[in-house]
Rosetta silent file (secondary structure, phi, psi, omega in degrees, C-alpha in Angstrom):
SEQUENCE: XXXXXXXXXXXXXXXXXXXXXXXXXXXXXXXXXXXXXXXXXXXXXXXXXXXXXXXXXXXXXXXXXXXXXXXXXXXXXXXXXXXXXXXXXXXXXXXXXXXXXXXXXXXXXXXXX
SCORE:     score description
SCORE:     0.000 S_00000001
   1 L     0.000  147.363 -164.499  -51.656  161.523  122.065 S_00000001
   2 L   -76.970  139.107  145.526  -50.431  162.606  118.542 S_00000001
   3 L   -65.598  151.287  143.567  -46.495  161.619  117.648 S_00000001
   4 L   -37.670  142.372 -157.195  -44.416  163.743  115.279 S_00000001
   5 L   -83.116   72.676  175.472  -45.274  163.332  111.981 S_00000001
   6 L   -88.492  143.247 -155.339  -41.990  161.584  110.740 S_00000001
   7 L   -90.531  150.414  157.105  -42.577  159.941  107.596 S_00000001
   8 H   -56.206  -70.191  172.394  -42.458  155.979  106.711 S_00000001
   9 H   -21.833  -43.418 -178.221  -40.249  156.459  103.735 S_00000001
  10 H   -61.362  -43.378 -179.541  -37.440  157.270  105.858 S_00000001
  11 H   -44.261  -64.116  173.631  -37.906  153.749  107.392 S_00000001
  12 H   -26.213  -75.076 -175.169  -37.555  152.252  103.995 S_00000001
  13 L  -117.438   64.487 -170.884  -34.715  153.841  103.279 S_00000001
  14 L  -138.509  -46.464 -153.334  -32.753  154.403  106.444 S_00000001
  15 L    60.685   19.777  161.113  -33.885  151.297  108.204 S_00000001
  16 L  -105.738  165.465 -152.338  -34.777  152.816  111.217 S_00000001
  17 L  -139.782  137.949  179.267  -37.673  152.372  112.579 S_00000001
  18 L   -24.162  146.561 -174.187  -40.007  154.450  114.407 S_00000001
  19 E  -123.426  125.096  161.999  -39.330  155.939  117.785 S_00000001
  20 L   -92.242  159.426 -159.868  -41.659  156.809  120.199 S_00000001
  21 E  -105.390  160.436  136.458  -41.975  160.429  121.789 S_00000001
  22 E  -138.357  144.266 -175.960  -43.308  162.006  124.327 S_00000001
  23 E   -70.893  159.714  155.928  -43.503  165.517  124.709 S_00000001
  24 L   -78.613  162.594  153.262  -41.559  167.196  127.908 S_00000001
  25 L   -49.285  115.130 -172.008  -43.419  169.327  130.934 S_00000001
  26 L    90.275 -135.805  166.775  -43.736  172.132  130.069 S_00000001
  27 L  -120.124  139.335  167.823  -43.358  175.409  127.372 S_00000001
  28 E  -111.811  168.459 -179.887  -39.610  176.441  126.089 S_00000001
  29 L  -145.657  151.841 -178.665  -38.607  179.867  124.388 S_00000001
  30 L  -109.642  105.266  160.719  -35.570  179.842  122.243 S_00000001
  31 E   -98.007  140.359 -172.764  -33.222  183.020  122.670 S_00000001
  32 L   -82.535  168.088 -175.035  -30.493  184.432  120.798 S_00000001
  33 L  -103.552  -30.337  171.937  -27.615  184.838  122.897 S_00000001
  34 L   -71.389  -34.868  172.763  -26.008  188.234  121.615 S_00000001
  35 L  -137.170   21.190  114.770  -29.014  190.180  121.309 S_00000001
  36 L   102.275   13.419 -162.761  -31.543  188.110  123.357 S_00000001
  37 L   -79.860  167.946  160.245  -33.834  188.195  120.665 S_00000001
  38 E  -122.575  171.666 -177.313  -36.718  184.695  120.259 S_00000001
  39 L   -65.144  162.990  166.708  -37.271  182.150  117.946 S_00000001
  40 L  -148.832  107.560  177.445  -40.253  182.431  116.179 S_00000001
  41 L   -86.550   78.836 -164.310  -42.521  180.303  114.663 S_00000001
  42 L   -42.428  102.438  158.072  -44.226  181.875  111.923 S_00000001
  43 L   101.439   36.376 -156.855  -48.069  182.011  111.870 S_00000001
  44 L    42.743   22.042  179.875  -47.340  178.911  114.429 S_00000001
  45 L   128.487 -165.062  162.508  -46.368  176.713  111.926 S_00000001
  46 L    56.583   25.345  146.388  -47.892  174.780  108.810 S_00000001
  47 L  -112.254  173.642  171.778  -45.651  176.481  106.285 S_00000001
  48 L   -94.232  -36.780 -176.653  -42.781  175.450  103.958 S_00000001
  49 L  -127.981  154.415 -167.678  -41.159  178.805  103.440 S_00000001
  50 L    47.856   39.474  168.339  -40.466  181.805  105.553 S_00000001
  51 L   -75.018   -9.857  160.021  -40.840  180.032  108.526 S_00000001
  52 L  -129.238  144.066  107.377  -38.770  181.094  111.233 S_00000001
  53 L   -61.459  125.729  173.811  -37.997  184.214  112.793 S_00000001
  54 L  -141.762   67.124  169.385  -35.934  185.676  115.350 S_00000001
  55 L  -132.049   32.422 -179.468  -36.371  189.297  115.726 S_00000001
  56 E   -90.752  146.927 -176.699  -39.454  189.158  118.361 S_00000001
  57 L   -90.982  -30.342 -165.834  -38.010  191.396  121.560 S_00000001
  58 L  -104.393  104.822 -170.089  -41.022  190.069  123.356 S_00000001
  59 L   -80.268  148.958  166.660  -41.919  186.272  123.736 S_00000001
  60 L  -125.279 -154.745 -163.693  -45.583  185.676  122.707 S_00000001
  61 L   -68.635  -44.432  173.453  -47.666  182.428  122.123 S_00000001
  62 L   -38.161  -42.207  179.422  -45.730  181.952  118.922 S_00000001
  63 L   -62.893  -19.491  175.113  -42.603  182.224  120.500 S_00000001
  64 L   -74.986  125.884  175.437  -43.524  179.087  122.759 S_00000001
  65 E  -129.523  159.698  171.698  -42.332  175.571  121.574 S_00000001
  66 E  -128.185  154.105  167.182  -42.986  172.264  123.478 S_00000001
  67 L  -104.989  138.691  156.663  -39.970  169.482  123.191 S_00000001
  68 E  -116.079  178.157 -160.392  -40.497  166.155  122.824 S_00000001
  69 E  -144.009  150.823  162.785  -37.739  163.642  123.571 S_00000001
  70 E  -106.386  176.872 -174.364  -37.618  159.804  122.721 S_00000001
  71 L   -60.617   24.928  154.012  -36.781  156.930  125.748 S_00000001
  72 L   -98.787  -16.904 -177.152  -33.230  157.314  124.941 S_00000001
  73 L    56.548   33.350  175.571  -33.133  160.863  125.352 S_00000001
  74 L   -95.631  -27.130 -171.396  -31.301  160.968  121.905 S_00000001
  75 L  -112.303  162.258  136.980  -33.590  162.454  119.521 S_00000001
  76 E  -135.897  179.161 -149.154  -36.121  165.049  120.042 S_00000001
  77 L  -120.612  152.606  177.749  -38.315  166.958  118.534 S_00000001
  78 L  -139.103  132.316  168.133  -39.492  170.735  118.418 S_00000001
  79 E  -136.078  155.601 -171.676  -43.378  171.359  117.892 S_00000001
  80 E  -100.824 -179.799 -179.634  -44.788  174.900  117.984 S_00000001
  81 L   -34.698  -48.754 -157.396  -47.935  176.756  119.625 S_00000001
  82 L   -96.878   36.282  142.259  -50.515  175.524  116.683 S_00000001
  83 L    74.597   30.308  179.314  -49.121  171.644  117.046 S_00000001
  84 L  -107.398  160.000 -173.653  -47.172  171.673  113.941 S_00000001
  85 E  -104.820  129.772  135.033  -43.190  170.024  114.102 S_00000001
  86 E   -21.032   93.218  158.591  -39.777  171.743  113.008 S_00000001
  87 E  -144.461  154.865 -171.386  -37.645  169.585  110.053 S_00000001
  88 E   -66.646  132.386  166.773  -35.261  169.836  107.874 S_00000001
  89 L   -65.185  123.464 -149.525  -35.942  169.869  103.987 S_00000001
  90 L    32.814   66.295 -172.286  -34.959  166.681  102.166 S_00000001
  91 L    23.028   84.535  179.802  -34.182  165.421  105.856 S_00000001
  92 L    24.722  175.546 -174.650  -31.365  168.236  105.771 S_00000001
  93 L   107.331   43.240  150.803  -27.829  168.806  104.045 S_00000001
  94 L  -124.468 -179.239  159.192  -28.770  172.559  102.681 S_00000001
  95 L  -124.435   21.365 -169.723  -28.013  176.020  103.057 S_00000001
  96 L  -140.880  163.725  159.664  -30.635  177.491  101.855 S_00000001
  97 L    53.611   18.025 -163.331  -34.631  176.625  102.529 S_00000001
  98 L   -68.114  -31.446 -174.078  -33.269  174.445  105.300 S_00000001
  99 E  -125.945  107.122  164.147  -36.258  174.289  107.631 S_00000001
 100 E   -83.629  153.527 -172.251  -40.274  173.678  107.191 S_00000001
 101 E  -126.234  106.547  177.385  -42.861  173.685  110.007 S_00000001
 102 E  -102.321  140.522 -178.161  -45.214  170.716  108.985 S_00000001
 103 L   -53.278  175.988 -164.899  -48.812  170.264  110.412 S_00000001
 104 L   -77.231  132.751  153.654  -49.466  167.356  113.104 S_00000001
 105 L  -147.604  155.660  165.799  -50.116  163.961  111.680 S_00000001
 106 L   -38.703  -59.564 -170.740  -51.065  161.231  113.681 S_00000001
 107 L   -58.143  149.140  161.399  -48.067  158.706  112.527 S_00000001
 108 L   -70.320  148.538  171.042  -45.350  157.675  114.866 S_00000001
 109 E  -178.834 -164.858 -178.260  -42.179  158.340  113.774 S_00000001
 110 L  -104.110  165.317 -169.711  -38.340  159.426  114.072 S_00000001
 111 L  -139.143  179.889  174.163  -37.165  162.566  114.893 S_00000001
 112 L  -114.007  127.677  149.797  -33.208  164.081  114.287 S_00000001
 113 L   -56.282    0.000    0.000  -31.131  165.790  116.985 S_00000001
């Protein structure tokens, strides 16, 4: 089974070292809480820009995430319908551009809470 694609570079220069995942049982949907709206994962994933939404009224396939978690139950992961991962852009600290949905790779890796 594929890992999240978390990159080797961070190990260099973080000095942590891969974790492994597994996804949880089942599908999750993401809701807003004021107007009850979902999450969205645009075109299921595999872009850099304009990649989330949250103005579907209706959950569809898109709207579906799986979590994965590592044995510590510290970090986890968000991958959409079309098997692409959630992450922050230049492993986060913006306010702008903040989140890309990167395709599946193979590699093991770390994830963020």
């Amino acid at each position: 089974m594929s890992q999240p694609p978390w990159d080797s570079p961070l190990v260099a220069t973080t000095g942590i070292k891969p974790m492994p995942m597994v996804p949880m049982a089942g599908e999750f949907l993401i809701q807003t809480n004021l107007k009850g709206r979902y999450l969205t994962a645009v075109g299921g994933g595999g872009q850099a820009t304009d990649v989330i939404h949250t103005d579907a009224g209706t959950p569809r396939a898109w709207e579906k995430f799986k979590l994965w978690v590592d044995q510590t139950k510290q970090y986890y992961a968000i991958q959409t319908v079309n098997g692409n991962f959630l992450t922050a852009n230049n492993d986060g600290g913006l306010i702008t551009n903040t989140i890309q949905v990167l395709r599946q790779q193979s590699t093991a890796g770390r994830s963020s809470s």
